[in-house]
C-alpha positions as CSV (number, residue, x, y, z in Angstrom):
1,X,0.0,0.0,0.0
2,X,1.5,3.4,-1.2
3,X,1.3,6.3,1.1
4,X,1.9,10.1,0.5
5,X,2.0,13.3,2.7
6,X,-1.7,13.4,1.6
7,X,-3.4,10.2,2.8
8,X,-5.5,11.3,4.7
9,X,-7.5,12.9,1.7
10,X,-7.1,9.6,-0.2
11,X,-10.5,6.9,0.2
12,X,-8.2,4.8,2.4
13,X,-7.3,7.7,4.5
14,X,-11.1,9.0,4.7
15,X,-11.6,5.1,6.3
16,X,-8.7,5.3,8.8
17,X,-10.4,9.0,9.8
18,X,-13.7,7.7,10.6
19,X,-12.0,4.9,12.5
20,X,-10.1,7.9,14.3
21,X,-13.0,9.8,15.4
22,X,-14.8,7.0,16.4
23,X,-12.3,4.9,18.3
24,X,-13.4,1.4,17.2
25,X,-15.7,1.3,14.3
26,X,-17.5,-1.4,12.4
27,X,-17.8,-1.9,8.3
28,X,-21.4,-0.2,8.2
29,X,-20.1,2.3,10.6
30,X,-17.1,3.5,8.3
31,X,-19.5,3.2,5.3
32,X,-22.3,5.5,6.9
33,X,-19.6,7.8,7.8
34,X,-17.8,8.0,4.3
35,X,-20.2,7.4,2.1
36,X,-19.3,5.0,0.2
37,X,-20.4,1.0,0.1
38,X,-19.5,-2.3,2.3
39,X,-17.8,-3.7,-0.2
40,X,-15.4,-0.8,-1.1
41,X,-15.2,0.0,2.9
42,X,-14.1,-3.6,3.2
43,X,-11.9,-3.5,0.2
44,X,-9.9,-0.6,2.2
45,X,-9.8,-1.9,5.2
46,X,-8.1,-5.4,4.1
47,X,-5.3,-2.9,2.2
48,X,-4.9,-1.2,6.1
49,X,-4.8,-4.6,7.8
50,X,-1.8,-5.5,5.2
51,X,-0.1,-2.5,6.1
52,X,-0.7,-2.9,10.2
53,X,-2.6,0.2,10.5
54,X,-5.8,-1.4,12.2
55,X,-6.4,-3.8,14.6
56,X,-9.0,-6.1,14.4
57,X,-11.3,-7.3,17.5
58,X,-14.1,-9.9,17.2
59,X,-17.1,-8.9,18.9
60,X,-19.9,-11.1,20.1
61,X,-23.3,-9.9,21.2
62,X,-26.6,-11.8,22.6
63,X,-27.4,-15.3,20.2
64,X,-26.4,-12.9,16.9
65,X,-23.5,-13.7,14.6
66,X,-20.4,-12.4,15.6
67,X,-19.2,-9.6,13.7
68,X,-15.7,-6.9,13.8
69,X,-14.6,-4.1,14.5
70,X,-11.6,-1.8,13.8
71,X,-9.1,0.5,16.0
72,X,-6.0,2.1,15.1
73,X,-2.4,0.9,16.2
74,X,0.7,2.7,17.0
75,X,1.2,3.0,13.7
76,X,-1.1,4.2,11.5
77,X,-1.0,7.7,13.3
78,X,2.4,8.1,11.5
79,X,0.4,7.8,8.2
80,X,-1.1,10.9,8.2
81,X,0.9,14.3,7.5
82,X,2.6,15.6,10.3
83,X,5.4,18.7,9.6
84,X,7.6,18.3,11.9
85,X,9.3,20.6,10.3
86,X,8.2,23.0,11.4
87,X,8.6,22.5,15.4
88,X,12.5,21.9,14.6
89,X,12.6,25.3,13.0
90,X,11.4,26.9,15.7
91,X,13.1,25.1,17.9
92,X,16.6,26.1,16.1
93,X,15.2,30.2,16.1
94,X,14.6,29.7,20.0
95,X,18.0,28.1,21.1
96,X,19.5,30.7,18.8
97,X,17.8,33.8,19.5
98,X,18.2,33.3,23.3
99,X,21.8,31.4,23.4
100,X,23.5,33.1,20.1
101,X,24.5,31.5,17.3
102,X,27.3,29.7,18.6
103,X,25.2,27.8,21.1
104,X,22.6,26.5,18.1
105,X,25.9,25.4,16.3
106,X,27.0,23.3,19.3
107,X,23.7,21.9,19.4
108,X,23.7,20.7,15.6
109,X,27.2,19.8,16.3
110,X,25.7,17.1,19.0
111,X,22.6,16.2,16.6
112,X,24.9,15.5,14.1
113,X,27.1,13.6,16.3
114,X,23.9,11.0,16.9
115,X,22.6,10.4,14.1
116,X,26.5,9.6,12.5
117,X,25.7,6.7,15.5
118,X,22.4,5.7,15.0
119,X,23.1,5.1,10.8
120,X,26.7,3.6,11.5
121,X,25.5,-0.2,11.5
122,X,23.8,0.7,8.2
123,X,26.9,1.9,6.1
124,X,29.9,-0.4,6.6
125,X,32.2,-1.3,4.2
126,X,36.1,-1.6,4.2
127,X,36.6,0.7,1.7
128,X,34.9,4.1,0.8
129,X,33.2,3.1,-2.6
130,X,31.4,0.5,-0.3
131,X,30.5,3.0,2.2
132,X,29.5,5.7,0.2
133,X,27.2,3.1,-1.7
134,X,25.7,2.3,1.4
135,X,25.2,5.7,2.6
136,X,23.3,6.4,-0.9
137,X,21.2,3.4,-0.3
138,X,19.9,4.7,3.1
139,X,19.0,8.2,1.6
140,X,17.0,6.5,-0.8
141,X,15.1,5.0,1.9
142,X,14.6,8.0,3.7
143,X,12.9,9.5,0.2
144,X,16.5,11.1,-1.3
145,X,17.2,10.5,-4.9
146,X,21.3,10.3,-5.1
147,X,23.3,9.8,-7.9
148,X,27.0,8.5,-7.8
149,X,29.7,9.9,-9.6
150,X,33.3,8.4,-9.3
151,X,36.0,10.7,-10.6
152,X,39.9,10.4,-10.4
153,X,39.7,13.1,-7.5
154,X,37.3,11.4,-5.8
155,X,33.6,10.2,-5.4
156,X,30.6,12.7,-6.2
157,X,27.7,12.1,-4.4
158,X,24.5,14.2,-5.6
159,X,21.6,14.7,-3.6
160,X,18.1,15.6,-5.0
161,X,15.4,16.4,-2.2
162,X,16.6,17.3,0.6
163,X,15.6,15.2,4.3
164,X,15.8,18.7,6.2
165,X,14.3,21.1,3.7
166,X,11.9,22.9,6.0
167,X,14.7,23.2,8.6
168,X,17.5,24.2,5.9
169,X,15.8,26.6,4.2
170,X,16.1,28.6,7.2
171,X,19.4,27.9,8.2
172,X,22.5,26.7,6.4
173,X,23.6,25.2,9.5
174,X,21.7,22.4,9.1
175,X,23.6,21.6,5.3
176,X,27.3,21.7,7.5
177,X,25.7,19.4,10.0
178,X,25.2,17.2,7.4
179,X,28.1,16.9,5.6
180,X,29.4,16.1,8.9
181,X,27.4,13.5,9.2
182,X,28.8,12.0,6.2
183,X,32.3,12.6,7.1
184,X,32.0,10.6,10.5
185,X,30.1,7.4,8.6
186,X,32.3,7.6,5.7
187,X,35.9,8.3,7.4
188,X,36.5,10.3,4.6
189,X,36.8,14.1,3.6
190,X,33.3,15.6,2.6
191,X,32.4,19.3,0.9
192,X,29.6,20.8,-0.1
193,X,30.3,22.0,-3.8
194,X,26.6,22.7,-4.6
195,X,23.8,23.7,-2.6
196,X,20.0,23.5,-3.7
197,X,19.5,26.8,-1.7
198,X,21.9,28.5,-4.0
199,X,19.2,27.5,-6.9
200,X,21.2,24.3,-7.9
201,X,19.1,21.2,-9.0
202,X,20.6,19.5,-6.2
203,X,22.9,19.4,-3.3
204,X,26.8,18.1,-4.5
205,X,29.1,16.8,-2.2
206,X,32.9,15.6,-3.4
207,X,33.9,13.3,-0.7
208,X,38.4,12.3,-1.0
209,X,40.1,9.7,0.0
210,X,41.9,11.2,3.3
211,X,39.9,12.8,5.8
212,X,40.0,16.6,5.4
């Protein structure tokens, strides 16, 4: 099942919302709410099942056939659009409105510092080409295309879409604590040749051999 930042607009998204509001919610419940028929209300909800975004809970009642109904998990709340974004820009003006610039860079420095740890098991390799493949890989996962380059100064490593766009936008802090990410996972020197804020297609990191 595909989702998108606007699910909740989508006929499987208007389902999960009237199993929101309601808390638990049967098929004729949903279908009364949307609009729509049983059979397309049961079509959607096997798609959400699939995708572990309902639970499921026989009920039984008096001498009359069982019958179900249908709550949200843990998860399914991450399927509709949320900007976080948002809150971390904020967040970023706060710390450096009231502690100075300095203070929001030392704070980036740290963020930076943990997610290098939390990705580390997820780009190894014993040499660089292996690691910056890796690194690439992840990116895509997290919704960034990258394009690889290998050149006879280096490796250049394009990124189009950027995970931090809200954020960076604001403040080119963000792009060096990035590239210091990428300088801790892949032991390597990293710099920023192109920047999509500067009206490139894309962000452009050449990363060397040696650590710079």
């Amino acid at each position: 099942m595909t989702l998108s930042w606007d699910f909740a607009n989508t006929p499987a998204g208007r389902v999960l919302k009237s199993i929101q509001i309601r808390g638990r919610a049967s098929i004729k419940d949903v279908a009364a709410d949307v609009g729509v028929t049983v059979s397309a209300v049961r079509l959607h909800v096997a798609q959400l099942q699939a995708s572990g975004a309902i639970h499921t809970e026989k009920v039984r009642e008096g001498v009359g056939r069982p019958y179900y109904v249908y709550s949200l998990t843990r998860q399914a709340h991450n399927l509709f659009y949320k900007d976080y974004g948002d809150l971390a820009r904020l967040l970023l003006e706060e710390v450096s409105e009231v502690q100075g610039p300095d203070a929001l860079q030392d704070v980036l420095d740290r963020v930076g510092q943990r997610l290098a740890e939390k990705y580390r098991a997820q780009v190894p390799g014993q040499d660089l080409a292996e690691r910056v493949d890796a690194w690439a890989e992840l990116l895509d996962q997290r919704g960034v295309t990258v394009e690889i380059e290998r050149t006879a100064e280096g490796i250049v490593l394009r990124e189009y879409g950027c995970p931090y766009q809200n954020i960076a936008t604001e403040n080119r802090a963000v792009c060096e604590m990035e590239r210091q990410v990428m300088v801790r996972l892949l032991n390597s020197g990293v710099r920023l040749t192109q920047c999509a804020l500067d009206g490139h297609r894309g962000c452009q990191f050449a990363i060397a051999e040696e650590n710079e």
